[in-house]
C-alpha positions in Angstrom: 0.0 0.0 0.0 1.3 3.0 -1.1 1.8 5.9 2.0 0.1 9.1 1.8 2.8 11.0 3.9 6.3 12.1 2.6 9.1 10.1 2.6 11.1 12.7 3.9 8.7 12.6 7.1 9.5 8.7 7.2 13.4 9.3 7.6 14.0 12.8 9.8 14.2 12.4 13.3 11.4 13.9 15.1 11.0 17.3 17.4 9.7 17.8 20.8 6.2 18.9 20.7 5.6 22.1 20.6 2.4 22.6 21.0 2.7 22.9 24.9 4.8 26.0 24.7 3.8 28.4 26.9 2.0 31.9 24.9 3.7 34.9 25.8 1.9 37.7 26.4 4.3 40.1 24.1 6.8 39.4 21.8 9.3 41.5 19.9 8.3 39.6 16.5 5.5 37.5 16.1 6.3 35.2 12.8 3.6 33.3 11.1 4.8 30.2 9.3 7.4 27.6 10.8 8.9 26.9 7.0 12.4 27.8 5.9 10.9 31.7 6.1 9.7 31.7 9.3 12.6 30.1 11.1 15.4 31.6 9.2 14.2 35.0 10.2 13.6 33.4 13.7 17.4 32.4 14.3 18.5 35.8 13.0 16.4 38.0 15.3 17.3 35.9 18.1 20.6 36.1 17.9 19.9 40.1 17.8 18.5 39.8 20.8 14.7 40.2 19.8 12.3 38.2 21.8 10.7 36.1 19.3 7.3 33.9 19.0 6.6 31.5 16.2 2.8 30.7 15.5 2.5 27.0 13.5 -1.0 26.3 12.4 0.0 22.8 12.2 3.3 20.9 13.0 6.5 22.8 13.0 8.3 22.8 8.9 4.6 21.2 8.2 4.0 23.0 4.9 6.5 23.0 1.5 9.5 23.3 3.8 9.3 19.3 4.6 7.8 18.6 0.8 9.5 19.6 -1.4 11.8 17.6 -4.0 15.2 18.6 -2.3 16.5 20.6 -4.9 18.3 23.9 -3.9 18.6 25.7 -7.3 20.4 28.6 -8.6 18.3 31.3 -10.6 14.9 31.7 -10.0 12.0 30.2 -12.3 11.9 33.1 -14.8 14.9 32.7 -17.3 17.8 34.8 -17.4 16.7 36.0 -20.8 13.3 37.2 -19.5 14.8 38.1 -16.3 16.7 40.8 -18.1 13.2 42.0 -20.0 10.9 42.0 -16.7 13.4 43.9 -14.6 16.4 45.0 -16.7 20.2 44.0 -16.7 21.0 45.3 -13.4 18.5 44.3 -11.5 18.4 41.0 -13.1 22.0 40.3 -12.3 21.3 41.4 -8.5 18.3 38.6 -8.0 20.3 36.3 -9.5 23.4 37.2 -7.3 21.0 36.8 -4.7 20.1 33.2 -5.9 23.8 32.1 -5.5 24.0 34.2 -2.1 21.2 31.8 -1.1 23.1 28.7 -1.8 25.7 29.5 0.1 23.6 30.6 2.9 21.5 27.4 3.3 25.6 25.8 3.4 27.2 28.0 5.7 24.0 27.6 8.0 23.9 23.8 7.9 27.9 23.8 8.2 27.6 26.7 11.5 24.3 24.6 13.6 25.4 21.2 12.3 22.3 20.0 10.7 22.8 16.6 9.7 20.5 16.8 5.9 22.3 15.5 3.5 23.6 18.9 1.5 25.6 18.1 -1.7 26.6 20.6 -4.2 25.3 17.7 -6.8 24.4 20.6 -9.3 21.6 20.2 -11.5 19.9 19.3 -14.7 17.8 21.3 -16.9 16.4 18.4 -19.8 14.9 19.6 -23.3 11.9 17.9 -24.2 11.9 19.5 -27.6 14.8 20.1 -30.1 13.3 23.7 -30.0 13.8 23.7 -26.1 17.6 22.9 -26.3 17.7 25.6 -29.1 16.6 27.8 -26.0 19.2 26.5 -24.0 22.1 27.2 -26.3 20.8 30.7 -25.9 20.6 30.7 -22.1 23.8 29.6 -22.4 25.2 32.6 -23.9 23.2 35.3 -21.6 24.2 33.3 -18.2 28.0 33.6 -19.3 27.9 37.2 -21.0 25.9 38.8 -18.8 26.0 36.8 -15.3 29.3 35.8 -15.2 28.0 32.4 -14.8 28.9 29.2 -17.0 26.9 26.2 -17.9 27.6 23.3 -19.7 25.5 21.7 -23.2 25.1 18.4 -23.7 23.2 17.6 -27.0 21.0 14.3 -26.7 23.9 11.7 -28.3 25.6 12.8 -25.5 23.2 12.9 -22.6 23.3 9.4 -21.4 26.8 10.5 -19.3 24.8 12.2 -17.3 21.0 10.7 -18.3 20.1 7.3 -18.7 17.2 8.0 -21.3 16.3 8.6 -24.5 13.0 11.2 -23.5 15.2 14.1 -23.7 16.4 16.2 -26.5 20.0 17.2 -24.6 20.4 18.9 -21.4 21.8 21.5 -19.6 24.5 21.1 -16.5 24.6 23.7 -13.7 27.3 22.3 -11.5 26.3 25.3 -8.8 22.6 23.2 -7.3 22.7 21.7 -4.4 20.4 18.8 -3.1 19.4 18.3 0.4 17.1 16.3 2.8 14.0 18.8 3.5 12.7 17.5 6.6 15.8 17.6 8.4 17.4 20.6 7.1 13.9 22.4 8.2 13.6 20.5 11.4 17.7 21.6 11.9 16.6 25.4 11.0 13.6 24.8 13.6 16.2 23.8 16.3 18.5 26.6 15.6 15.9 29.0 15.9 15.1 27.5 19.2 18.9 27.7 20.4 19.1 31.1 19.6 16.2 32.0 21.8 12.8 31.8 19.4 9.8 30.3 21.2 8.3 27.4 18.6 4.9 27.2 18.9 2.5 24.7 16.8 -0.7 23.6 16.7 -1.5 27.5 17.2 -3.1 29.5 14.3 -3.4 33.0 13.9 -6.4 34.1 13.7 -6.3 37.8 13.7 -3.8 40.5 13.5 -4.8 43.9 14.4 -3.2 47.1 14.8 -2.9 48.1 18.8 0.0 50.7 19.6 2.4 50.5 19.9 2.4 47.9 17.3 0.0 44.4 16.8 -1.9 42.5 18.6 -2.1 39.0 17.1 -4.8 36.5 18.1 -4.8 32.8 18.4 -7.1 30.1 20.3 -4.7 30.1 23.4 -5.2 34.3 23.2 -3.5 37.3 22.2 0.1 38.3 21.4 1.2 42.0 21.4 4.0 42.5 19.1 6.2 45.3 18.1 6.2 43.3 14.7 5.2 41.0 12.8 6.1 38.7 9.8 3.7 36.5 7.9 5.7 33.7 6.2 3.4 31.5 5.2 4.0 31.0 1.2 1.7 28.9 -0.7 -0.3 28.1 2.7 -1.6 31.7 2.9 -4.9 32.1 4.0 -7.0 34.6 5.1 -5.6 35.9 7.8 -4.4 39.3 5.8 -6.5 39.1 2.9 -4.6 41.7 0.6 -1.5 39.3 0.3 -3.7 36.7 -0.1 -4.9 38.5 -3.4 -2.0 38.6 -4.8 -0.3 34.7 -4.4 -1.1 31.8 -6.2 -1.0 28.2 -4.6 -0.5 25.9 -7.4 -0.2 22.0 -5.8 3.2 19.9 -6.8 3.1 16.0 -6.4 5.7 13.3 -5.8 5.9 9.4 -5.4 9.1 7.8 -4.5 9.9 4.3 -6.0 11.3 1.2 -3.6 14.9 1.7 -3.3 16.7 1.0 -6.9 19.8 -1.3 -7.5 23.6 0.2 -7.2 23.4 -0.6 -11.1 20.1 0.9 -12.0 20.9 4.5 -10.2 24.4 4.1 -12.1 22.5 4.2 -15.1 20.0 6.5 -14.8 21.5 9.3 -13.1 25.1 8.6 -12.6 26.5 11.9 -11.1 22.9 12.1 -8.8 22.1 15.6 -10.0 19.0 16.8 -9.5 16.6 17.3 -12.7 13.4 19.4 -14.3 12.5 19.3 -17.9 11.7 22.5 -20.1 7.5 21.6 -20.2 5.0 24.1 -18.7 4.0 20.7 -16.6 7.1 20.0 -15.9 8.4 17.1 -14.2 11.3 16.6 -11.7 13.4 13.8 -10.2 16.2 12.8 -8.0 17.9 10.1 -6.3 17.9 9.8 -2.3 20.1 8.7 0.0 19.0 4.9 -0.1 18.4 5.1 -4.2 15.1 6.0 -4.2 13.8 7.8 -7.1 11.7 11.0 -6.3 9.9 11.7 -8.9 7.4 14.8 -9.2 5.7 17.4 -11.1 2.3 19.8 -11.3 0.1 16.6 -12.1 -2.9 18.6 -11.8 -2.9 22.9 -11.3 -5.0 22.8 -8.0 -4.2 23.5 -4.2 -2.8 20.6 -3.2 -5.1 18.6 -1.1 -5.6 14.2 -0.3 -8.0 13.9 -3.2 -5.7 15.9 -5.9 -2.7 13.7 -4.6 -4.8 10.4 -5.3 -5.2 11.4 -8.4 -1.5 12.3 -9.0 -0.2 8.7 -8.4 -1.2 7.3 -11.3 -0.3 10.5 -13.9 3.4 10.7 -12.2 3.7 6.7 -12.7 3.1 7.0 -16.4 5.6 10.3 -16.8 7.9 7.8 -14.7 7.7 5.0 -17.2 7.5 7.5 -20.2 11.3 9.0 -19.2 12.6 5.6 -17.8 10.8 3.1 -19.2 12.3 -0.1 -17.3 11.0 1.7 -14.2 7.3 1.5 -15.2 6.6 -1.5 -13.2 8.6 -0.4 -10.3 7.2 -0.3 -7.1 5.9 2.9 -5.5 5.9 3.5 -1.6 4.9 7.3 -1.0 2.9 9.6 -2.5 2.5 13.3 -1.3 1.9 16.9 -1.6 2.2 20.4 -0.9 1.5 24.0 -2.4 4.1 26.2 -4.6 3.2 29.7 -4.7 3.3 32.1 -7.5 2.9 35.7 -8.6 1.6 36.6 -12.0 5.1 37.6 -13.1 6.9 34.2 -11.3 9.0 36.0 -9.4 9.4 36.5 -5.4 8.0 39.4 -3.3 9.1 40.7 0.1 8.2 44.1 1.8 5.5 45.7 4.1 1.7 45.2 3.5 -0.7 46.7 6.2 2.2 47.8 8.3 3.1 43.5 8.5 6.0 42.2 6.6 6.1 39.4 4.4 8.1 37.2 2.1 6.9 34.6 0.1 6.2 33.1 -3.8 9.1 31.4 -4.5 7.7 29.4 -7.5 10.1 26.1 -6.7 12.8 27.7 -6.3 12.0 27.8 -1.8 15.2 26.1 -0.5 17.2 28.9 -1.2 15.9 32.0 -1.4 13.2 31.6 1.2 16.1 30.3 3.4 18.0 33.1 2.8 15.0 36.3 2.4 13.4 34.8 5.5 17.2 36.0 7.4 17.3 38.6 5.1 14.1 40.0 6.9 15.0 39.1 10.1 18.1 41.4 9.8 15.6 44.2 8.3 13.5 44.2 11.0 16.0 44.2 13.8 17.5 47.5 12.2 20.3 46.4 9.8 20.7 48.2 6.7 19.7 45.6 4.2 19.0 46.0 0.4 16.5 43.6 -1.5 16.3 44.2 -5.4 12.5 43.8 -5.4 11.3 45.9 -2.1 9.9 48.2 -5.0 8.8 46.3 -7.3 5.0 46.7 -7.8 2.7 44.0 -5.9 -0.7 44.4 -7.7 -4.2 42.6 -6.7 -4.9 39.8 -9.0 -8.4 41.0 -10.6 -11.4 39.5 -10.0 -9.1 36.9 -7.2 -10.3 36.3 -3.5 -7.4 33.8 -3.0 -9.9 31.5 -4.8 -7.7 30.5 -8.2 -10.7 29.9 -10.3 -8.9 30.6 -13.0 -6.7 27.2 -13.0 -8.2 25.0 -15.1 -7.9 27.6 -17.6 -4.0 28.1 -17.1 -3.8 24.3 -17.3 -5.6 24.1 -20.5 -3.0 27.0 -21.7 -0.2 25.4 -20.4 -1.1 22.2 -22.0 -1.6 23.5 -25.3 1.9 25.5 -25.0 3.6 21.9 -24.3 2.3 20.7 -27.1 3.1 23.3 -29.5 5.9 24.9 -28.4 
């Protein structure tokens, strides 16, 4: 029987409960969201000396931050190409500085609270389904080394099997920069750190409310209120309606993953020999990697919902055949997990942080989390504790999604779009 939790729950060592924690009646910083966010800008406050409370509507790293594929990326999900048209060269090169800056971030901060989560600078794999799509890549090519200083290598598709065992793909590209890591414990880790530096970690405690009450908030949950000088809502693709204005503006778009029964020394030799991490180049894309005990994680945006048990059910068996469409002696093998958990977007794909209604927020990563919400979410924390920090995008406009309640009604017709797109482009 195949389990409906994540693997990566299955094989991190658990926390203490939290739920127990006592409520404080003020805190410096309230933070909503315990995800890579949350608790990155929890460890840096504390270690500023700001009394800090976490509010988890569920378990601590509950959300995205414990299911996700593993795959700390460089760049962002817009391509440098259209990077450079959205924002222009300059500001383009900064958020992709930024994107390297979080790399080394998430390493430095496992390396300094010795988290024990599997980091590897495995680098990664970008796969053209298309002819047209390596065409593309050839051209990214050029623009990552002109203009970012940043090289990549081109493998055409007689040459891909050193580094993919298939015959799917139409070449790929090599980023030796990515990283892969262990989600559960690298958040559970951050969650420990946090707690080391002096954060309180509190779950099972929603906020309910936040309202202005000078000289700052006052944030309510079931247990009661907080008062807080500030506060920080980090909750990504789980935003509800707790400040409805950001909630306008996001998009949670579900992503799904099964992972196989453990694979043979000579099968993972064959299929992904150097273990990098992998997307293709479709609109429904899908991604894969190896774990530790040569499982293969294999994932993508089966359906464009909010993830929930139903949409994951009916994930299992469209990821199976994508499985067995890219490896085909692995359409039989067996698969032990299946799960879920919510991406979030803007309309223009690319991350927002700033003020909104007097709170602060950071969020809408678009798969690209590991990193960048690991190192905004400190970012923030240094912000708000008074350090003079610069963010590329604190000005870049933030506009309500018309006709958009944080209902995305409007899915099905993306996925039709998106669809079409794959097919013709």
């Amino acid at each position: 029987m195949i389990k409906d939790t994540p693997y990566w729950w299955a094989t991190a060592p658990d926390l203490p409960d939290y739920s127990t924690t006592p409520l404080p009646a003020r805190a410096d910083v309230v933070i909503v969201g315990s995800g890579y966010t949350g608790l990155s800008a929890a460890r840096v406050l504390a270690q500023h000396g700001a009394s800090v409370a976490v509010l988890e509507k569920e378990s601590i790293g509950w959300g995205a931050s414990s299911r996700n594929g593993g795959q700390a990326l460089t760049g962002l999900a817009v391509g440098p190409e259209t990077l450079i048209k959205q924002l222009g060269l300059e500001r383009a090169q900064a958020l992709h500085a930024i994107s390297l800056r979080g790399l080394d971030f998430v390493e430095q901060t496992i390396a300094a609270e010795n988290i024990a989560c599997e980091f590897e600078r495995s680098g990664h794999l970008e796969a053209a389904v298309k002819p047209s799509h390596f065409e593309h890549f050839k051209r990214a090519q050029d623009v990552l080394a002109q203009h970012f200083n940043h090289p990549v290598r081109l493998l055409d598709r007689a040459q891909q099997r050193a580094e993919l065992g298939t015959d799917f793909y139409c070449g790929v590209l090599i980023d030796e920069r990515s990283a892969s890591v262990h989600p559960a414990r690298y958040v559970r880790g951050l969650a420990q750190a946090a707690q080391r530096a002096g954060a309180l970690l509190i779950e099972h405690t929603p906020a309910l409310a936040v309202e202005r009450a000078a000289p700052g908030f006052r944030v309510f949950t079931p247990r009661g209120p907080i008062g807080a000088r500030e506060v920080l809502i980090a909750t990504n693709g789980y935003t509800d309606a707790l400040v409805p204005a950001l909630r306008r503006r996001i998009i949670p778009v579900g992503s799904y993953i099964i992972a196989t029964a453990p694979l043979r020394d000579d099968v993972v030799a064959r299929l992904i020999p150097q273990r990098r991490a992998v997307y293709d180049s479709r609109h429904f894309l899908a991604y894969f990697r190896l774990s530790a005990d040569n499982r293969l994680l294999f994932g993508g945006r089966a359906e464009y919902k909010r993830a929930s048990p139903q949409s994951t059910r009916r994930s299992v068996p469209i990821l199976r055949r994508g499985l067995g469409e890219i490896f085909p002696e692995l359409a039989e093998v067996d698969i032990e997990y299946a799960w879920s958990g919510n991406v979030c977007f803007t309309l223009d794909r690319l991350p927002r942080a700033g003020r909104l209604g007097g709170v602060h927020y950071a969020l809408a990563y678009a798969g690209h989390g590991v990193a960048l919400a690991s190192y905004l979410g400190a970012q923030l924390g240094h912000f708000i504790a008074g350090a003079d920090v610069h963010w590329p995008l604190f000005d870049l406009p933030f506009k309500v999604i018309p006709f958009y309640n944080g209902t995305p009604w409007f899915m099905p017709l993306a996925a039709l779009w998106y669809r079409l797109l794959d097919a013709v482009v």
